[in-house]
N, C-alpha and C positions, 0 to 999 in steps of 0.2 A: 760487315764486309770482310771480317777476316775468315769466316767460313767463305766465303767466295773464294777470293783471295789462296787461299790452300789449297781448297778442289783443282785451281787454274795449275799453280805450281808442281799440286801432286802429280796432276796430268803431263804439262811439262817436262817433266824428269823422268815421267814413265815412258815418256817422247825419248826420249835423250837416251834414257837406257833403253831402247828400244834398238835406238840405231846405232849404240855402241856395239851392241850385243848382234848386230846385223852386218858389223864390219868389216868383219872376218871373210863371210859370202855376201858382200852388196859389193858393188862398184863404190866407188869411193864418191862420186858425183851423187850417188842416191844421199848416201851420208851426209851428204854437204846442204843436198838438198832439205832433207827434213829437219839439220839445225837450222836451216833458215826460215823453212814456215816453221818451226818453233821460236823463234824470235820473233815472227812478223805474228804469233798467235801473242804471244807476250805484249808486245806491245800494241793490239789494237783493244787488248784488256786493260791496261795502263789508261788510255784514252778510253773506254768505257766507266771504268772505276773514274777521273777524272771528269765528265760527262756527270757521272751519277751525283758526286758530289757541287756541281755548280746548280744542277738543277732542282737536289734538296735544300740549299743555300736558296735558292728564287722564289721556290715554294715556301718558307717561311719568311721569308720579306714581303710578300704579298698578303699571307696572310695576316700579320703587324700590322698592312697599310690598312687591307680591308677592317680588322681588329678597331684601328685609330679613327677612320673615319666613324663609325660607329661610333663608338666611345666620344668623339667630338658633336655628334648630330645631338646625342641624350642629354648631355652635361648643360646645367644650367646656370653654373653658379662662374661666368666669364665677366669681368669686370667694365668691360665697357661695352658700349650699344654694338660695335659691328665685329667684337672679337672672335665670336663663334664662326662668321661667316668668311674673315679674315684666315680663321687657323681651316676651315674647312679647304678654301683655295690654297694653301701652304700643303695641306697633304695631298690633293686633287693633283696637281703641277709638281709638287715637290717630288711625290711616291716613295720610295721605300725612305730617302733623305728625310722628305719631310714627315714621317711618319716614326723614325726615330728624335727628330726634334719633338717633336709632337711629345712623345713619351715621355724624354726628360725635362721640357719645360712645362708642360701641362699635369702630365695624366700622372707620374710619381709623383711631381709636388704636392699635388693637391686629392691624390686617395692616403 
């Protein structure tokens, strides 16, 4: 993300010097103008880059759950008659929660 992250800034500042350098012959309003779509570019990048990382964050919790339920369907060695179908409804309802239980109480202890 830090090459993104650059490209936006280097853009940015080229913005900036842009209309620094336009000072001289713009109206003063033009000026004023493109600092603020350059703010308001800045910040809907802020909220994209933020955006990208909840939804790489969802994408690997999903996968975990989907991972666990798996890893709970094959596993045979569950100590009592209805435990498999117990932890199975724990990850099912739990979801990404019950799929990190799952992991620490089950699937580390016992690989």
């Amino acid at each position: 993300m830090d090459g993104i992250l650059g490209v936006v800034m280097s853009e940015a500042s080229h913005l900036f010097m842009q209309a620094a350098s336009q000072a001289g012959t713009a109206a003063a309003g033009e000026t004023a103008a493109m600092g603020i779509m350059g703010g308001a570019m800045l910040f809907m990048l802020l909220i994209l880059v933020v955006y990208l990382v909840f939804l790489l964050v969802a994408l690997i919790g999903f996968v975990l759950w989907i991972l666990m339920i798996i890893d709970c369907a094959r596993r045979d060695d569950f100590k009592g008659e209805n435990d498999k179908l117990l932890w199975i409804l724990i990850l099912i309802f739990g979801g990404i929660i019950g799929a990190v239980i799952y992991y620490f109480v089950v699937k580390k202890k016992k690989d």
